[in-house]
C-alpha positions as CSV (number, residue, x, y, z in Angstrom):
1,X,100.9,112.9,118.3
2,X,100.8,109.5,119.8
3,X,98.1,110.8,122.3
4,X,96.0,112.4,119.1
5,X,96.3,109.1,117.3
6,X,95.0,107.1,120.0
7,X,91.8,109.1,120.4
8,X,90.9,108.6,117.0
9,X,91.5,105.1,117.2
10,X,89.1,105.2,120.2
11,X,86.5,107.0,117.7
12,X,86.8,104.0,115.3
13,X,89.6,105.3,113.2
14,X,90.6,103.1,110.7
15,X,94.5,101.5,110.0
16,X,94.3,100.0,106.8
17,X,96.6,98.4,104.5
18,X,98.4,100.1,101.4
19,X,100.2,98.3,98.6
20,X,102.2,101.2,97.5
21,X,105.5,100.1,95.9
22,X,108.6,101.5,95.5
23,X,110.7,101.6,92.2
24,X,114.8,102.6,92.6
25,X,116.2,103.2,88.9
26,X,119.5,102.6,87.2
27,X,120.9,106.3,86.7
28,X,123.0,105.2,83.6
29,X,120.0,103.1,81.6
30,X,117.0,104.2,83.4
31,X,116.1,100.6,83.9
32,X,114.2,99.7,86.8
33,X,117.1,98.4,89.2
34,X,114.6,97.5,92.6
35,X,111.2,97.1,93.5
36,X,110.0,96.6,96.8
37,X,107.0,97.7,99.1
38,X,107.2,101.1,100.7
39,X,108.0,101.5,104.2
40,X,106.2,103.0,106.9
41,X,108.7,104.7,109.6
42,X,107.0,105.8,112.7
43,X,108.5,109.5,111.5
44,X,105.2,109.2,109.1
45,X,103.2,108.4,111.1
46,X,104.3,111.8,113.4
47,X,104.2,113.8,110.3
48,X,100.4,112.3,108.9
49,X,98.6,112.6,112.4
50,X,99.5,116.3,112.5
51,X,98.3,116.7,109.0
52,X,95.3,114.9,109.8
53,X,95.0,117.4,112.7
54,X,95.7,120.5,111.0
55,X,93.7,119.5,108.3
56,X,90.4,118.9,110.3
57,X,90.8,122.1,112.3
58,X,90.6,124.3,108.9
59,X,87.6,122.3,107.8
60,X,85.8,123.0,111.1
61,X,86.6,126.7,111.0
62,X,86.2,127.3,107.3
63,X,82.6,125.6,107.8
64,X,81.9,128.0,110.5
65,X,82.5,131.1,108.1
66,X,81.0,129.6,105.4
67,X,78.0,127.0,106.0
68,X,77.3,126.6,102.5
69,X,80.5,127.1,100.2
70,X,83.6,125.2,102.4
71,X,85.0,122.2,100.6
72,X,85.5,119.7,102.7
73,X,85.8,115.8,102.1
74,X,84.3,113.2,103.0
75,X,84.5,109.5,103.2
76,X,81.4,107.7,103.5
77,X,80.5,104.5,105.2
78,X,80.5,101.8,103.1
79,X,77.1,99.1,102.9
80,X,77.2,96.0,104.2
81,X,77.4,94.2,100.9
82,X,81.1,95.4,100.0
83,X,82.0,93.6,102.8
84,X,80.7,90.5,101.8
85,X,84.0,89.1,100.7
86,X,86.2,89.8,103.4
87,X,83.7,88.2,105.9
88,X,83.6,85.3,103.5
89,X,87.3,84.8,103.3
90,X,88.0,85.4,107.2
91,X,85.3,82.7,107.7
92,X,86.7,79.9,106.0
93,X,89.4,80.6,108.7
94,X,87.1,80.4,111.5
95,X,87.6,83.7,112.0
96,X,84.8,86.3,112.2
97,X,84.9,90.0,111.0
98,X,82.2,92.8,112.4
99,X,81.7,95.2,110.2
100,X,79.2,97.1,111.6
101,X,80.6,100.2,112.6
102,X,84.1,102.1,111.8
103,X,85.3,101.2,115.5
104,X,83.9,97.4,115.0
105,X,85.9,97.1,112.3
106,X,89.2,98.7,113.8
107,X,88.8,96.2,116.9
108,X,88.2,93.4,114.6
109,X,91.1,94.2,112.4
110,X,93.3,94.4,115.1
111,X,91.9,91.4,116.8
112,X,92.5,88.8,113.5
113,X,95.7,89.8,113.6
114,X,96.6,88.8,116.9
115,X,94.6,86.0,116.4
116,X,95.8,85.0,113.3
117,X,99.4,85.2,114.0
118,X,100.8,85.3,110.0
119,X,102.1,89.1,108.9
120,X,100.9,88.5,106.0
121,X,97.3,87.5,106.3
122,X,96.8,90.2,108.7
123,X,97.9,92.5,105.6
124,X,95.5,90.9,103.1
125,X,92.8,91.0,105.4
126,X,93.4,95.0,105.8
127,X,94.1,95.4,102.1
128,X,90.0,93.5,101.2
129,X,88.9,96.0,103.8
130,X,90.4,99.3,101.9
131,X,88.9,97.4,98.6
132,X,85.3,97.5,100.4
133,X,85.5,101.0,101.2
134,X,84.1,103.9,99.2
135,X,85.7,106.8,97.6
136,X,86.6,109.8,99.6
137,X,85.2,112.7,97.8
138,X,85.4,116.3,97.6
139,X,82.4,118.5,98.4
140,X,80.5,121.8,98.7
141,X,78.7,121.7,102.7
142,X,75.7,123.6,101.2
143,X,75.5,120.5,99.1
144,X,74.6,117.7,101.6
145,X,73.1,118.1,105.0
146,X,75.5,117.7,107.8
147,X,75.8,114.6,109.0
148,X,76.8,113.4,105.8
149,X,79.6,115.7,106.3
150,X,81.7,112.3,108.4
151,X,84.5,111.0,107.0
152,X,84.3,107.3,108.0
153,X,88.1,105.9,108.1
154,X,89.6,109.0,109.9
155,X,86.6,109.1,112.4
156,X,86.2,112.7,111.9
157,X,83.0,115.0,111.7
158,X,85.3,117.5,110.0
159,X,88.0,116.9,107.2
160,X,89.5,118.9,104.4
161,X,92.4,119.0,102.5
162,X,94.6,121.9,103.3
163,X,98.3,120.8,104.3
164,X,99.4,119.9,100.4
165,X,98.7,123.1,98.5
166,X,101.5,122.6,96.8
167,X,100.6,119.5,94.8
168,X,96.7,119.7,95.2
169,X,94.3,122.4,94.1
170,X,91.9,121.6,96.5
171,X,94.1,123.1,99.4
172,X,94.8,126.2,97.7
173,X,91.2,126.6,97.2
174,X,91.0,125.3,101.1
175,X,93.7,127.9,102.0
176,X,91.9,131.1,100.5
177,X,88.7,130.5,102.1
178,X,90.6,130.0,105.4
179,X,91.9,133.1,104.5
180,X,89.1,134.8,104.0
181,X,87.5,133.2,106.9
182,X,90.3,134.9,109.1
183,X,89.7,138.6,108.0
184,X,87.4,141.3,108.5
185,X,84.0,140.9,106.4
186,X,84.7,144.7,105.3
187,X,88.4,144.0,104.4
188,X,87.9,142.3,101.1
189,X,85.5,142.0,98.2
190,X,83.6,137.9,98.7
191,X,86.1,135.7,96.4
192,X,84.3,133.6,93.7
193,X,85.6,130.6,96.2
194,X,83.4,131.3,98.6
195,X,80.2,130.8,96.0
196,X,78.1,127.3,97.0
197,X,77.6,126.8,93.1
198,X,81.5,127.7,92.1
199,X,82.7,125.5,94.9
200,X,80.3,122.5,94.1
201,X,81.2,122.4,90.6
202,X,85.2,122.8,91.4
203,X,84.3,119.5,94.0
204,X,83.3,117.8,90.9
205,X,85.9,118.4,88.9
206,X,88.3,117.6,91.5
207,X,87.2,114.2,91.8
208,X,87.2,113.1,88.1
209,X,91.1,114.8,88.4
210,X,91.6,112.6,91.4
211,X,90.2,109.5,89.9
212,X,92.0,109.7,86.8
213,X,94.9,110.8,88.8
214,X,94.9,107.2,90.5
215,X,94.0,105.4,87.5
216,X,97.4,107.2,86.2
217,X,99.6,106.3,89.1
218,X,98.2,102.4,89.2
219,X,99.1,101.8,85.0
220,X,102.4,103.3,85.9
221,X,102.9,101.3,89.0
222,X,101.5,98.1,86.7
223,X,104.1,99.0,83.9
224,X,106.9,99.1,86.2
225,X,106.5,96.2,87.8
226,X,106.2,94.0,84.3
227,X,109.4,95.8,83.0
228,X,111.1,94.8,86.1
229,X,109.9,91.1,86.2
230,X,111.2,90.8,82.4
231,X,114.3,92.2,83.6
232,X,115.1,89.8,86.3
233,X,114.0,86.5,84.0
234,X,116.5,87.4,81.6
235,X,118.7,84.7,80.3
236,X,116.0,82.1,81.5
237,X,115.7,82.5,85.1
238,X,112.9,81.9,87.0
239,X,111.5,84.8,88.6
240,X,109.9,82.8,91.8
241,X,108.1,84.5,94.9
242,X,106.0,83.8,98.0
243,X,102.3,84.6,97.8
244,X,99.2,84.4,99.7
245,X,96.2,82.9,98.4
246,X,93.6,86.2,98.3
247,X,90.3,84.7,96.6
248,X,89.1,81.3,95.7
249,X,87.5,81.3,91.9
250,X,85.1,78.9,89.8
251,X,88.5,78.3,87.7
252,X,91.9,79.2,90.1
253,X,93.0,81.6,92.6
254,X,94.0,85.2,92.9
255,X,97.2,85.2,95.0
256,X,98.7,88.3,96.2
257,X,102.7,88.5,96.4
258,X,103.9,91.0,98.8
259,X,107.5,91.3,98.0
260,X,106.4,92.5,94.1
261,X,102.7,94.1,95.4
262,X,101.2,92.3,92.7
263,X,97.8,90.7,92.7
264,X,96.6,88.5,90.0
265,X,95.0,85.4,88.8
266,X,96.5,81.6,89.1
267,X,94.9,79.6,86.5
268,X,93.9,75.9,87.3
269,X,91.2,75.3,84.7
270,X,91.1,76.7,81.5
271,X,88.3,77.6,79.7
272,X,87.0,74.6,78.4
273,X,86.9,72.9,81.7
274,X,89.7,71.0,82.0
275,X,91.8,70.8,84.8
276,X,95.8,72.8,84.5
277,X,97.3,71.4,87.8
278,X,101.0,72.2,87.2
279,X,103.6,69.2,88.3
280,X,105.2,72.0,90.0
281,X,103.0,71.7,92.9
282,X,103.8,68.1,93.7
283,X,108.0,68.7,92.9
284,X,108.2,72.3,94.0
285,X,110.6,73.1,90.7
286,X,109.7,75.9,88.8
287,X,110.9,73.7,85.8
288,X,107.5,71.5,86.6
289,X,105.6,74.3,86.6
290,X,104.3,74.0,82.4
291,X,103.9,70.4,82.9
292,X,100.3,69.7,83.7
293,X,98.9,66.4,86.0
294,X,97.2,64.5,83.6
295,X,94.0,62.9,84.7
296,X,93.1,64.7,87.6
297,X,89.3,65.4,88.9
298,X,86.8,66.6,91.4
299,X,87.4,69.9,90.8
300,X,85.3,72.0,93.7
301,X,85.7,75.7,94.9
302,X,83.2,76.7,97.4
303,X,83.4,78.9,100.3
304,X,86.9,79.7,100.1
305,X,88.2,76.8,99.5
306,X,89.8,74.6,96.2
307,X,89.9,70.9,96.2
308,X,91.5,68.8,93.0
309,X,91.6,64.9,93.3
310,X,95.0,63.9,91.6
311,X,95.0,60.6,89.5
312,X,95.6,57.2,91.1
313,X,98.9,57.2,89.1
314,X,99.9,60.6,90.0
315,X,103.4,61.2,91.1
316,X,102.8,62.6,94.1
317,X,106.0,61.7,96.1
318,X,104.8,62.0,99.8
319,X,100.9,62.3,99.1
320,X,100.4,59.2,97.4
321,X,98.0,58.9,94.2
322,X,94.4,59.6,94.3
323,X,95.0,62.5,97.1
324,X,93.6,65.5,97.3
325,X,95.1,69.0,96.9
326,X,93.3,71.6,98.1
327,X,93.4,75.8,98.8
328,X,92.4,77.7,100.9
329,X,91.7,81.6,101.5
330,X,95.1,83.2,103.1
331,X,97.4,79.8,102.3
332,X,100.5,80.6,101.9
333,X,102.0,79.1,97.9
334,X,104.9,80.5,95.5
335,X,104.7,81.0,92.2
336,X,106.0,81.7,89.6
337,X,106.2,85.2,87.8
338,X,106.6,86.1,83.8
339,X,106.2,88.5,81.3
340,X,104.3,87.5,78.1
341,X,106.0,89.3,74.9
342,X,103.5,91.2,73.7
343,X,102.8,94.2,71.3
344,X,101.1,96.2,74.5
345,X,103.2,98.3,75.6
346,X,102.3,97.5,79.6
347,X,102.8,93.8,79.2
348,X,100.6,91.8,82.0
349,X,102.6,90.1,84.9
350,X,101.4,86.0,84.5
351,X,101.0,83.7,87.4
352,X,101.7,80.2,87.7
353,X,101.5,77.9,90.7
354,X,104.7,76.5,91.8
355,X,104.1,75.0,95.4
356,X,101.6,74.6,98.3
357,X,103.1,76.0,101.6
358,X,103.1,72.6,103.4
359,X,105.5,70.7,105.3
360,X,105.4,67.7,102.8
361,X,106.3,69.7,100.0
362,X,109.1,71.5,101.7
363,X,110.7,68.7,103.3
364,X,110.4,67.3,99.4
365,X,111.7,70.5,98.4
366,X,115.1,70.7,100.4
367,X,116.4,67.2,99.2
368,X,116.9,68.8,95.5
369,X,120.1,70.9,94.3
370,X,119.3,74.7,93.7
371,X,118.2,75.0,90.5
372,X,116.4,78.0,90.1
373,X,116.9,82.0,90.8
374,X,114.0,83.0,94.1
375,X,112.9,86.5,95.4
376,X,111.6,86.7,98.7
């Protein structure tokens, strides 16, 4: 499998980044007892590569007995402008992403992240790439001339889905043309499967069912991880975590915490235009973190990067007053993670900045007591 995988890596196959979380549950309460990113065992990868294999040897063969009524799927390249704001962010770290091509991408990928040397950015960077890329989508091959047939982030001139017909209708559909492909034309009556117009309309359903399907599955995954977070900052604790700094906006940042897989906005400005930098940032205490700098100015965010001048009178410890603190695409910060009580049933997961990853703050940081409950 090893040997398979590599030559699809060689055709530009793609290894991107999934943010797929894990719940464990309390069997007495049915609370949510654990949350934590799913792992990836090289057993899956064994098991997937022979799925992709078996899968793209049906689509080839039922294509061949059918030219105009297989259902295959695709996955088609994505335009240049999706990609605009990964090449923007790896920029801003003098870094430099060609996405030109499937196996441009792959060899950039891999090359940031030996360049980059930080797990984690290497992860966000994947992660913007899957955001760039289009849908897969189911389709009838009489629909679409063939070179549109590709699917882009397996490398493939062939793919359907056919190893899952237990949990898919798409492979049992797959699995009786295959069927059919494999007998004698005078053995059975032509199934209404094997009609262009039955299997074109089928695709179409099957990819309004698949997009509500993940719309389900990312509310649930949403509503999970707020009832967890209110769980843990019971009886006032402060749910604190590491997070990487994904985007730089007009009024915060969007930071992305791995250990929780959530993704979400960090609020420096609000909406009248004044500046919200928490004390927090300058103390590292998650105490600080509703207290807001009075006074401070210069607020700029430009090309993936966030400056705020702090007041001459700021108490900013080792940085002095009148200093600068600035962000920047793929920093590293903590923050601070709470649920809002709310009448919504999926209560939103809220952000707050706690601390820059730098030295200066850290060293600040390890001369107080413990005061606060972390998760990292």
């Amino acid at each position: 499998m090893r040997v398979l995988r590599s030559r699809r890596r060689l055709g530009g196959a793609l290894e991107l980044a999934s943010t797929e979380i894990k719940f464990a549950f309390d069997p007495q309460t049915h609370a949510v007892a654990a949350a934590a990113p799913k792992r990836s065992l090289e057993i899956h990868g064994v098991i997937e590569e022979a799925m992709v294999f078996a899968n793209a040897a049906v689509a080839r063969r039922i294509h061949e007995s059918f030219p105009t009524a297989a259902l295959l799927r695709r996955h088609r390249s994505p335009t240049a402008d999706r990609f605009e704001r990964l090449q923007r962010a790896v920029r801003a770290r003098g870094l430099d992403v060609d996405c030109s091509s499937n196996l441009a991408l792959a060899q950039s990928l891999q090359r940031i992240a030996g360049e980059a040397g930080d797990a984690d950015m290497a992860f966000l960077v994947k992660a913007m790439a899957t955001l760039a890329m289009q849908e897969a989508d189911y389709f009838a091959t009489g629909d679409c001339a063939t070179e549109a047939f590709a699917h882009y982030g397996l490398a493939l001139e062939y793919y359907t889905h056919f190893t899952s017909p237990i949990r898919r209708y798409a492979d049992i559909v797959v699995h009786r043309q295959l069927l059919a492909a494999l007998q004698e034309p005078s053995e059975t009556p032509k199934p209404t499967e094997l009609s262009q117009a039955w299997v074109g309309t089928t695709a179409m359903r099957l990819n309004e069912r698949n997009r509500q399907s993940k719309l389900a599955q990312r509310e649930s995954t949403e509503l999970f991880q707020s009832r967890y977070i209110a769980q843990l900052s019971g009886d006032g604790q402060h749910v604190v975590a590491d997070g990487v700094v994904a985007e730089v906006r007009t009024n915060g940042l969007i930071v992305f915490v791995p250990k929780f897989g959530i993704r979400g906005p960090v609020h420096l400005r609000d909406k009248t235009g004044h500046i919200r930098l928490p004390l927090s940032t300058l103390t590292g205490r998650p105490r600080d973190a509703d207290t807001h700098i009075d006074g401070c100015s210069d607020f700029s965010a430009d090309a993936g990067r966030l400056s705020i001048r702090l007041p001459i009178d700021a108490p900013a410890f080792h940085l002095g007053g009148g200093a600068n603190v600035a962000f920047s695409v793929f920093d590293h910060v903590t923050v601070l993670l709470r649920v809002l009580e709310t009448r919504r049933r999926r209560a939103p997961v809220y952000m707050t900045l706690v601390s820059r990853a730098s030295s200066n703050i850290r060293a600040y940081r390890s001369t107080l007591a413990p005061l606060d409950r972390t998760f990292r």
